[in-house]
C-alpha positions in Angstrom: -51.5 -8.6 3.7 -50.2 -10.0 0.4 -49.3 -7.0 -0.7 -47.2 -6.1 2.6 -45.4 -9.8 1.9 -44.7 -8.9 -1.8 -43.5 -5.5 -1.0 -41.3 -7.1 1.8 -39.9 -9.9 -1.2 -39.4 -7.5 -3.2 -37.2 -5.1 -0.8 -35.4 -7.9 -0.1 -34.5 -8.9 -3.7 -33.4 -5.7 -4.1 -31.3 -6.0 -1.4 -29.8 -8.9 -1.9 -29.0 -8.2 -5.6 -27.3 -4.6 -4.2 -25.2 -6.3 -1.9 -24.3 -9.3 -4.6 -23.3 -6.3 -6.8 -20.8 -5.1 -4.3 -18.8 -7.9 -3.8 -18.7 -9.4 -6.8 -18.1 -6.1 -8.8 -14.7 -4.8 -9.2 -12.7 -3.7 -6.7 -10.7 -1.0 -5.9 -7.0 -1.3 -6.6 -5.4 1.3 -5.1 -4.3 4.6 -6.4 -1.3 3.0 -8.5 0.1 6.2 -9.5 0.3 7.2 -5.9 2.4 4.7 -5.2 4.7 4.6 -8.1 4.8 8.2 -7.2 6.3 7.3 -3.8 8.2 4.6 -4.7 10.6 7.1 -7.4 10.5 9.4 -4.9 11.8 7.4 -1.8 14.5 5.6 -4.7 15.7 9.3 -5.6 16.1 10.7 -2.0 18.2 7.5 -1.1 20.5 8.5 -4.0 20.7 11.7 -3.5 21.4 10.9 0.5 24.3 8.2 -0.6 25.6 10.7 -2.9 26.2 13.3 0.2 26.8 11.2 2.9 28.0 8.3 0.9 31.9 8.8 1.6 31.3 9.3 5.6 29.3 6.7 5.6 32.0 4.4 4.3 34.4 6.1 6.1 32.4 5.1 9.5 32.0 1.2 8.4 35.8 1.3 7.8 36.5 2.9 11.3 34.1 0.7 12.9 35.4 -2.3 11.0 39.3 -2.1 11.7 37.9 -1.1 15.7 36.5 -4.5 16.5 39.4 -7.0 17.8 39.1 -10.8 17.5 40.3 -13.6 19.8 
């Protein structure tokens, strides 16, 4: 019977000291060049869209702008 309550200590230990080891190890981060990857990418297609559409797009403020009447 001792045996069985050693063994059971034992497992226990074990897990405990697992589990200990998870959350106080490191941690995962992130993929960090993922999102430095997505982050150039999203900055060069709004350049490249406010290079093309950039003058209609002013144009359209301007139109919508000179459109509204006050009091």
């Amino acid at each position: 019977m001792n045996r069985i309550i050693r063994s059971h200590h034992r497992a226990r230990a074990a897990l405990v000291a697992a589990v200990s080891r998870r959350i106080d190890g490191p941690r995962d981060r992130g993929d960090v060049p993922g999102w430095v990857l997505i982050t150039i990418m999203t900055a060069g297609l709004v350049t490249a869209l406010w290079a093309i559409a950039g003058p209609q797009l002013g144009e359209l403020f301007s139109d919508a702008i000179s459109d509204v009447k006050g009091p």
